[in-house]
N, C-alpha and C positions, 0 to 999 in steps of 0.2 A: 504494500500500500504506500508505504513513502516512497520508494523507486519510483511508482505509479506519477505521486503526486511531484517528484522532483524533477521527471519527466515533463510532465506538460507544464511547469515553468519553465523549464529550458526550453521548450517549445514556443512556450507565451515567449519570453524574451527575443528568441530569433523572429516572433513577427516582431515584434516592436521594431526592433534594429532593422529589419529588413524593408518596414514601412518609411521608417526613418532616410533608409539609405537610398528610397527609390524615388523620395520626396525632395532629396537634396541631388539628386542623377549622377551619384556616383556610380549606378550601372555606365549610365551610357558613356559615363567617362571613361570607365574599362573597356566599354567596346570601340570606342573614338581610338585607345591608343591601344589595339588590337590585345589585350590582356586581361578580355573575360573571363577567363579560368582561374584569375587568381580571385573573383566576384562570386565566393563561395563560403559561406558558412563553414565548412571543411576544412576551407585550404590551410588552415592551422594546422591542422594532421602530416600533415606531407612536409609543412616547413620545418614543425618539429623533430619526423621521423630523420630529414637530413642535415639537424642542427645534431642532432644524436650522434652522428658519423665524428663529430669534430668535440662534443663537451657530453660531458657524464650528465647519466638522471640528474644528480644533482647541483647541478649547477643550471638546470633548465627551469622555470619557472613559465607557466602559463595563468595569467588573472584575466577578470572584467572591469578592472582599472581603468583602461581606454573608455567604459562605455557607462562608469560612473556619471554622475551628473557635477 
């Protein structure tokens, strides 16, 4: 049940940000300088799996810091 419910915050949050971000056109920015794929909820995954190559777990930190208010 908290899984459940920490899920569909994490959910709620990516619409906010993503209403956020299509309200300010940083989509179409990334498609203007042909780098839509970095215009991804995800792509944190990928930059950290090859930020891993070069610093240990611990030294890698991922927050929602950026998207405080």
């Amino acid at each position: 049940m908290v899984q459940d419910i920490k899920t569909r915050v994490e959910n709620l949050n990516w619409d906010v940000i993503g209403k956020l971000t299509h309200k300010m056109g940083l989509q179409a920015l990334y498609r203007n300088l042909e780098m839509e794929e970095w215009y991804h909820p995800s792509v944190y995954q990928m930059v950290y799996k090859r930020m891993r190559q070069y610093f240990s777990e611990d030294e890698l930190f991922i927050s929602q810091m950026g998207f405080e208010p």
